[in-house]
C-alpha positions as CSV (number, residue, x, y, z in Angstrom):
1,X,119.1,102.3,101.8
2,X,119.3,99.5,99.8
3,X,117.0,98.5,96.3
4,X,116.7,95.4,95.2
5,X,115.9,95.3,91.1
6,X,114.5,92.0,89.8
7,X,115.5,91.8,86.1
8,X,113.4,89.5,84.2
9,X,114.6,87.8,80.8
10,X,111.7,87.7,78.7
11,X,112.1,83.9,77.2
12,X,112.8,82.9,80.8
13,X,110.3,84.5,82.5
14,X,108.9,82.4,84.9
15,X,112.2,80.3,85.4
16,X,115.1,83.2,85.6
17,X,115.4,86.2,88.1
18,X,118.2,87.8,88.5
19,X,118.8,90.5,91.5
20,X,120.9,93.2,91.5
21,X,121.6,95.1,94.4
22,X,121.6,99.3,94.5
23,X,122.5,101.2,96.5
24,X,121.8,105.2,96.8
25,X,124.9,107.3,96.8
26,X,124.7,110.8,98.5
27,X,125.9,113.9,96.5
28,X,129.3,115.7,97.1
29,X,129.3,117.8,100.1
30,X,128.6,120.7,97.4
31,X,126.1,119.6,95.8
32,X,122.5,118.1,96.2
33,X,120.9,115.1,94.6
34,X,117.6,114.7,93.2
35,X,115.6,111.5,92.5
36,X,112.4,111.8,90.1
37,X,109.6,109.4,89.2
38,X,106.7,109.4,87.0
39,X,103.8,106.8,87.0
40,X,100.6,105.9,85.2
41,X,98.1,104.0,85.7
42,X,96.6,103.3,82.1
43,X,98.3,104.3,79.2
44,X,96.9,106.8,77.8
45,X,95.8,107.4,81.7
46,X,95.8,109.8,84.9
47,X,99.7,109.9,86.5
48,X,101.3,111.4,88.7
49,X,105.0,112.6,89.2
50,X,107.4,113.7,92.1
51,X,111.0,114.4,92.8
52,X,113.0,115.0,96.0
53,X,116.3,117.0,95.9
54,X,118.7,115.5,99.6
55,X,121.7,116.5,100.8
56,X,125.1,115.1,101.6
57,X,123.9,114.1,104.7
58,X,120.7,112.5,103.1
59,X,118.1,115.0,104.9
60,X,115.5,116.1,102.9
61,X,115.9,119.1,101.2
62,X,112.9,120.2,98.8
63,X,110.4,117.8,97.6
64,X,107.3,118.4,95.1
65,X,104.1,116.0,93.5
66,X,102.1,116.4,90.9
67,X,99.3,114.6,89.3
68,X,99.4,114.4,85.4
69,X,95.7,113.6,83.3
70,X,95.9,111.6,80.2
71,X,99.4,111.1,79.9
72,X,101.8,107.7,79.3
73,X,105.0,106.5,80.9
74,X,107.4,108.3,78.6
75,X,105.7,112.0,79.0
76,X,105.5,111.5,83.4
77,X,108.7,110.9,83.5
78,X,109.3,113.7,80.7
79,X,107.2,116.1,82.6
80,X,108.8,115.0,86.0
81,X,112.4,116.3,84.2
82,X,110.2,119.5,83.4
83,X,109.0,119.9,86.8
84,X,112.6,119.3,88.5
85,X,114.3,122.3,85.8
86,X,111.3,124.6,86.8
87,X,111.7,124.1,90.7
88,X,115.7,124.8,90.3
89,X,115.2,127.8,88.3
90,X,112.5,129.1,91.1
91,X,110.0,129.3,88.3
């Protein structure tokens, strides 16, 4: 799977893109990965948050969602952290 992220330069910003290319790396045959996001829609607003832990061999493992009221940017993605130490610890 491949991402592509368009930087923008603020004083530029209808003139200059830039792309850079990423690229998701699996885990070590030991281990698992997890990815997290957290969204709002209005700040202060109702979000939302999710995570999914995959394998070496990329196969879903354990996902989870959540939605968030009155929240901003910073605390989803904060709470999405929460969430991801709470499903480790089987809490």
């Amino acid at each position: 799977m491949e991402y592509h992220l368009m930087l923008v330069q603020k004083e530029m910003l209808k003139r200059h893109q830039t792309i850079i290319k990423v690229r998701w790396e699996p885990p070590d045959r030991e281990f698992y990965k997890l990815n997290i996001d957290g969204a709002v829609k209005n700040t202060p607003g109702l979000g939302g948050l999710g995570g999914v832990f995959r394998d070496y061999t990329v196969h879903w493992v354990l996902s989870f969602i959540e939605c968030i009221p009155n929240t901003n940017p910073a605390m989803a993605k904060l709470q999405a952290i929460k969430k991801e130490v709470a499903t480790r610890s089987g809490s």
